[in-house]
N, C-alpha and C positions, 0 to 999 in steps of 0.2 A: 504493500500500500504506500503509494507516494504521500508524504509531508505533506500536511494543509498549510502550510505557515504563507507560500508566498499564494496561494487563491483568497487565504483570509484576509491578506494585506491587499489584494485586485479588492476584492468585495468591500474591506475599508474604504479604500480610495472611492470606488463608485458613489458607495452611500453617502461619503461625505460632500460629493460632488450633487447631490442632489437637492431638491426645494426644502427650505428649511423649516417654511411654515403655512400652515393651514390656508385653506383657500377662503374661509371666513374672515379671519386675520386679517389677508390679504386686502380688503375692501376697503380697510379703514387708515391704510399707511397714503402717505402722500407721495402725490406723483413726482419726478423730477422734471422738468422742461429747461436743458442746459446747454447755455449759448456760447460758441466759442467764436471768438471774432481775432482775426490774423491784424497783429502787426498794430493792435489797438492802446496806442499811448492815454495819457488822463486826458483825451483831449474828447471834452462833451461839457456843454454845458456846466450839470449840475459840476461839472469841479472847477467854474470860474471859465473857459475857453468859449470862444464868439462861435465855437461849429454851435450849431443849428441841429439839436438833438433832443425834441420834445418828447419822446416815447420812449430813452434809455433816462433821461430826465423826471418822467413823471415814475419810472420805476423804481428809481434809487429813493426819492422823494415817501415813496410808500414803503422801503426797505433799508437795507443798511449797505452805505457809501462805503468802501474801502478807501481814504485817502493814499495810503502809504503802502500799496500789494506792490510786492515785489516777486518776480520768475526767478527759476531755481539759472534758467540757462537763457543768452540772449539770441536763441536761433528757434527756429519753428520745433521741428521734431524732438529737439532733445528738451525743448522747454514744456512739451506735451506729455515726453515720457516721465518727465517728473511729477507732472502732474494728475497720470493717470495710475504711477506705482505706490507715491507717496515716498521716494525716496529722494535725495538729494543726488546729487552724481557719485559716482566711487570708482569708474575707471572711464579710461578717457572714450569707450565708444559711447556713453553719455553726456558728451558733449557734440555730439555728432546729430546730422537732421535721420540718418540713419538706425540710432538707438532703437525706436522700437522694432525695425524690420531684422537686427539682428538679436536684441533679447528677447523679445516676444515671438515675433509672428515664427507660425512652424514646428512650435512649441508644445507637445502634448499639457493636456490638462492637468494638472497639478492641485494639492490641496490648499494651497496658499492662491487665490484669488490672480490672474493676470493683471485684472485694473481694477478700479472700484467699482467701474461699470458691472464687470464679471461678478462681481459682490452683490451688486442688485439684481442680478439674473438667476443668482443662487439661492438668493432671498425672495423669490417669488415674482419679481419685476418682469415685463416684456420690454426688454431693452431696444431702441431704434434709434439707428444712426444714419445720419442723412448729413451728407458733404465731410467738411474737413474736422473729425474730430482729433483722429490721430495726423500725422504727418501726410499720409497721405489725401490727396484732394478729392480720395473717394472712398479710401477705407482699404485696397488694394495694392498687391504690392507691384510695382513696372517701373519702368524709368519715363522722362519727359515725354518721349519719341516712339514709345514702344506700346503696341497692344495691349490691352487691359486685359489683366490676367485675372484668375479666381481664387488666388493666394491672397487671405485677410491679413492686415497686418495685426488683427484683434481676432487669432482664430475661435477664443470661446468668450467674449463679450456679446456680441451682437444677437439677439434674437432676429432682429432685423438686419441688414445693411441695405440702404437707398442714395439712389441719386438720379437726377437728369442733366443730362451733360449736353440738351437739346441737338443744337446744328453744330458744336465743335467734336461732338462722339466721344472723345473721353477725359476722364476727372483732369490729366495736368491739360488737358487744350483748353479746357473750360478754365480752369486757374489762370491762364494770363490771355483770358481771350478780349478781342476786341468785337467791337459791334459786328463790324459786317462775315462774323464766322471765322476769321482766321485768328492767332495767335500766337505768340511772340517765336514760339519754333518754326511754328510753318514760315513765318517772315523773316525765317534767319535774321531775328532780332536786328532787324530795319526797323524799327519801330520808334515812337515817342512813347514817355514814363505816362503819359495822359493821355489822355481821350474822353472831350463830353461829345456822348451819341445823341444823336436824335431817335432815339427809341423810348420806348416803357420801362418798367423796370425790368419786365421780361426778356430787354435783349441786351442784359446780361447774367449770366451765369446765376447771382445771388436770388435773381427775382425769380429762380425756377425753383431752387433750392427753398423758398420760402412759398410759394406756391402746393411743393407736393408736400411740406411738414403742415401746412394746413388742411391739406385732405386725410394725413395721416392722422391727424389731431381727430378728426372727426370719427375716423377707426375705430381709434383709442378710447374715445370716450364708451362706446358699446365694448370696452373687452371689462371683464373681469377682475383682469389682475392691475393692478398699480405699475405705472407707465415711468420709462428713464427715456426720455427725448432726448438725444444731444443732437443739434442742428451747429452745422460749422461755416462760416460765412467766410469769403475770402477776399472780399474789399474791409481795410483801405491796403490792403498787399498792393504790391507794386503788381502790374501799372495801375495808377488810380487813375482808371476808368469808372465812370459813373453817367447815367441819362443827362442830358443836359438842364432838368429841370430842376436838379439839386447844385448844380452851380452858379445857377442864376438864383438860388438865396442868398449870396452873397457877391457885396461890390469888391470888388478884384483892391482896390485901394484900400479898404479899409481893414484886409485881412494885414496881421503886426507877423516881422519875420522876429525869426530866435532873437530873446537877449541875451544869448549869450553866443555868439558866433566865431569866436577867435580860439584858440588853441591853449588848453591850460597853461598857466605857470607851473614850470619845475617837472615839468613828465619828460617823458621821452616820445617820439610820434610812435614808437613798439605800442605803446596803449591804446593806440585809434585805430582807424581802416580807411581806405581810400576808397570807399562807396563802388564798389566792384561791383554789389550787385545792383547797382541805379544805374553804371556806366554800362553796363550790357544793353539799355536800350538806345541803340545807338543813333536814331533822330533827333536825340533830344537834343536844343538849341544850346547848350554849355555842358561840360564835362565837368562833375566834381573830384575836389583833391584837397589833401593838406596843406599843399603847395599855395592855395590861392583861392579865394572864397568864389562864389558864382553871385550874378551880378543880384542885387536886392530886389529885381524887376523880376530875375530869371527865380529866386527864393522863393517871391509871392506869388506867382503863379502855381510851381508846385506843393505851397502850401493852399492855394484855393483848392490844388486838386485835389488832394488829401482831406481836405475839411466836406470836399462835393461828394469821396465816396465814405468819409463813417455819416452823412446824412442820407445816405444812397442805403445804407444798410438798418441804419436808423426806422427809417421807415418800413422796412422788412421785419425788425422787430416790431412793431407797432402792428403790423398788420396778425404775430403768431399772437399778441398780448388781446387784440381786441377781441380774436376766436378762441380763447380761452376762454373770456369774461362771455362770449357769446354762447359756449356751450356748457358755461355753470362751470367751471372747473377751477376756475380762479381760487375759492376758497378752500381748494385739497392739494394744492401746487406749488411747488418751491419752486422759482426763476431763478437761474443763475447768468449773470453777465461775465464772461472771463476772454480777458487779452491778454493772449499768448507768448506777449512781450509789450516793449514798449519800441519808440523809432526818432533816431536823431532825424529832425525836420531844419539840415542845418547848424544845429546844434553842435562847440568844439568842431564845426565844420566839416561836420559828416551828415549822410543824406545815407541813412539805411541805423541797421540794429547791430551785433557784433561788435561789442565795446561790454566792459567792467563799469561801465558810466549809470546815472541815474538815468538817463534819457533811453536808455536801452532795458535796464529791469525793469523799469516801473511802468504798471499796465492797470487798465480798467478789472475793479472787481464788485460788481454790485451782487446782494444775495438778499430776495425778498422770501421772505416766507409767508405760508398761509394763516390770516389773520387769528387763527386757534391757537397756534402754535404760539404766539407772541408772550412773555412773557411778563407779565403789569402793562395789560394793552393800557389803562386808562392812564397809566404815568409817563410809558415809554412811547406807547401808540405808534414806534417803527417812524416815524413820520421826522424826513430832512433828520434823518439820522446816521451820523458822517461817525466813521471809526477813525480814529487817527494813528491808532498800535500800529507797529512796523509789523506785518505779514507776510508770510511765504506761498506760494501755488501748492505747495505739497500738504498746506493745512487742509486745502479744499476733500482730502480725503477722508479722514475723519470725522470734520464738519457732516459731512452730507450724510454718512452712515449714523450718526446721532441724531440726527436731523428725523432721518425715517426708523430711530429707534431698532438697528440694525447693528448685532453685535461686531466689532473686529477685535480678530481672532491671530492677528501677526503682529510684531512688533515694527511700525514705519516713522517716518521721522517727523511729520506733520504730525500739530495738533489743533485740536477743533475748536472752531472759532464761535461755536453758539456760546459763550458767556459773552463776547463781544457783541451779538445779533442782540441784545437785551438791557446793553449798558451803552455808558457814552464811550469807555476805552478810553484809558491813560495816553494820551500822546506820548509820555516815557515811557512806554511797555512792547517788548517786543525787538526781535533781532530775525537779518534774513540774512542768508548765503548766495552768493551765485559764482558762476566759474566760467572762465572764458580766455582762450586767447593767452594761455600759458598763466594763468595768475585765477586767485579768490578773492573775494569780499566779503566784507562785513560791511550792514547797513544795520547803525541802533538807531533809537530815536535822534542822534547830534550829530553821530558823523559817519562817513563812510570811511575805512579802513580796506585796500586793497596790497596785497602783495604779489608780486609775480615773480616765476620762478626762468627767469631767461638770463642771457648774458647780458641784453642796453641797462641801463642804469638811468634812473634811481628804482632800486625792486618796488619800494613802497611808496605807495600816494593815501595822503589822509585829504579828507575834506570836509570843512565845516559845516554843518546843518544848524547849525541852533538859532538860525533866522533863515527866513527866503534867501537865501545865497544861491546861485547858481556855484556846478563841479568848475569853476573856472580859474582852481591854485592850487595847487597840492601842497598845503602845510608842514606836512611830515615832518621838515628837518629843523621847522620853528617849532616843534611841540612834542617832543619825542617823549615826553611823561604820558600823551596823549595814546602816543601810540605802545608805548609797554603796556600801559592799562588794557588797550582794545587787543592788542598780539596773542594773548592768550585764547582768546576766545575765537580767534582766526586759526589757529594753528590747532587747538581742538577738534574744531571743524576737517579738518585737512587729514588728522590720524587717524579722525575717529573710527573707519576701518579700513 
């Protein structure tokens, strides 16, 4: 008779792999509806900016404003993988837009959860992911130029995976497409970083992806089980392309370029980027460089374009938020707003993300919850309620699994941010990490602390926070008590495994 030990360990794994709870249960957990938006800096409205953003504005307004979120990583995939494992980085293909096609996807099912998505899928959730939630612009894994294949990069998340990719055929054409069907490959990037269409919002890419998460909303509401949305938007990415009706809410003159445009004091240029990937479109009327700023004509236009497409997406959320509230669901639903980084507009004179910089971590994070949920509605009432604690993306992990009263059951590096969804949050409270470009940081509430590990000199850049200062000096070698205090806590972070 053969040993049962390694069928009892098969049979382990199954069970544990399976629903964890009751389908009555199930009726009363609240749904997720989770918005990932590329390349989205604090630039809206509710945080003080002239974009024209009524509908991520009246969300934050009825929820809780993240002032101060900060990304584990300043590149797309590897800032997603953080955010879908819950971990920080720990070796260098986690710094890659790559990371989840090589940790994840292809990956047999395991009893530790893939993403926290897979966590809701295991917990009784019918998960649906529609456009860019992981790195890819469809959920699949292929290259820019290549056939879309039926390799997920999330092989056991998805109950679902959707997209329509309309007249460009597939997710990366759709990614950098222009109005009239082609996109930045087929045009052997002959292209400008901009384009307002004279179309709908339908003709591009986002207004389709917000289209079929609308009919799928209507599904959902007839299912059963309690519903995880992730809807992935991929304006304001480059090129900001947007209809031409959301560039005409604003006058071209009256949009403000960076204040802060010139090149830190005391770094070495090893800490910036020469906008590599903004100079790929090679119509565009000036090349960016460290060498030499572009003209403040040429700045404001590609900030009008920027501000024409997070309005251009703006109202795609506005449109998932009003069929919500249309099919009663508002009251069992937790919104999430999350940008997947932040992006120099300009800024130390880079035009793209890939920097240790504040302009590059810092991203939009709103999180409303369902009015039950709230905790001293009649003192906190959630309403214009701004957090100011220094935040990580990797908290988002925890958060959401407490949120729906869902155990985790591994040790991650995030933690959960519902006592912040309920108070006003200490401006002093809170630290975040991020890695890039051969060096880490620490962001506390006063100051950012970066070291890198290269041959240019000086390794370490500190910078003041303790008032609106822009990253525009790096103090380090005027305040080095400053920085033994912070060094520990950097270097912590570096060993800790």
């Amino acid at each position: 008779m053969k040993h049962p030990g390694p069928i009892l360990f098969v049979l382990l794994i199954i069970w544990g792999c399976k629903e964890e709870y009751p389908s009555a249960e199930k009726k009363t957990r609240p749904n997720i509806l989770f918005i990932a938006i590329d390349d989205l800096r604090n630039e809206l409205g509710a945080y003080g900016s002239v974009a024209r953003t009524p509908n991520m504005d009246s969300l934050a307004s009825r929820g809780s404003l993240f002032t101060h979120h900060y990304v584990q990583v300043p590149t797309c995939g590897a800032s997603r993988h953080s955010l879908l494992t819950g971990y920080r980085p720990s070796k260098p293909i986690h710094l890659s837009n790559r990371a989840i096609e090589v940790e994840i996807s292809g990956k047999a099912e395991d009893s530790v959860p893939e993403t926290f998505i897979h966590r809701f899928k295991r917990a009784g959730y019918h998960t649906v992911g529609i456009g860019k939630i992981s790195h890819s612009a469809d959920g699949y894994v292929y290259g820019y130029e290549e056939p879309v294949s039926e390799k997920r990069e999330l092989p056991h998340s998805w109950s679902e995976l959707l997209f329509d990719a309309g007249k460009w055929e597939t997710g990366w054409n759709a990614f950098f497409a222009y109005a009239n069907g082609e996109n930045r490959q087929s045009l052997e990037k002959q292209v400008r970083p901009y384009e307002s269409g004279e179309v709908e919002d339908e003709g591009y890419p986002d207004g389709l992806t917000a289209n079929l998460a609308l009919s799928k909303l209507k599904e959902l509401q007839e299912n059963e089980q309690p519903f995880f949305m992730g809807v992935g938007f991929f304006k304001p990415h480059l090129p900001f392309n947007a209809p031409k009706k959301y560039w005409d809410l604003y006058e071209r003159d009256s949009v403000p370029i960076s204040d802060n445009p010139r090149i830190p004091e005391n770094i070495n240029l090893a800490s910036l980027q020469e906008s590599g990937e903004f100079n790929q479109y090679a119509l565009g009327e000036e090349r960016a460089g460290l060498d030499t700023s572009v003209s403040n004509a040429y700045a404001r236009k590609l900030r009008h374009a920027y501000l024409a497409s997070v309005s251009y997406i703006d109202a795609q959320i506005g449109k998932l938020l009003q069929e919500l509230k249309r099919l009663e669901l508002t009251e069992n639903t937790i919104v999430v707003i999350w940008g997947d980084h932040g992006w120099h507009l300009g800024d130390q004179r880079v035009w793209g993300k890939h920097t240790l910089f504040e302009n590059a971590l810092k991203s939009t994070l709103i999180i409303k919850t369902p009015n039950a949920m709230n905790a001293n509605e009649s003192d906190v009432s959630n309403h214009d309620h701004k957090v100011e604690a220094v935040v990580e993306s990797v908290d988002l992990y925890p958060t959401l699994l407490e949120l729906a009263d869902i155990p985790l059951n591994h040790k991650i590096d995030g933690e959960s941010l519902v006592p912040l969804l309920t108070s006003n949050g200490s401006r002093n409270q809170g630290k975040a990490y991020g890695y890039f470009n051969q060096g880490i940081t620490l962001r506390t509430p006063d100051y950012r602390l970066t070291k890198y590990f290269r041959e240019e000199e000086p390794h370490i850049e500190l910078y003041d926070h303790t008032a609106d200062i822009p990253e525009n000096k790096n103090i380090a070698s005027e305040h080095p008590e400053i920085v033994a205090r912070l060094m520990p806590l950097l270097e912590q972070e570096r060993w800790r495994r």
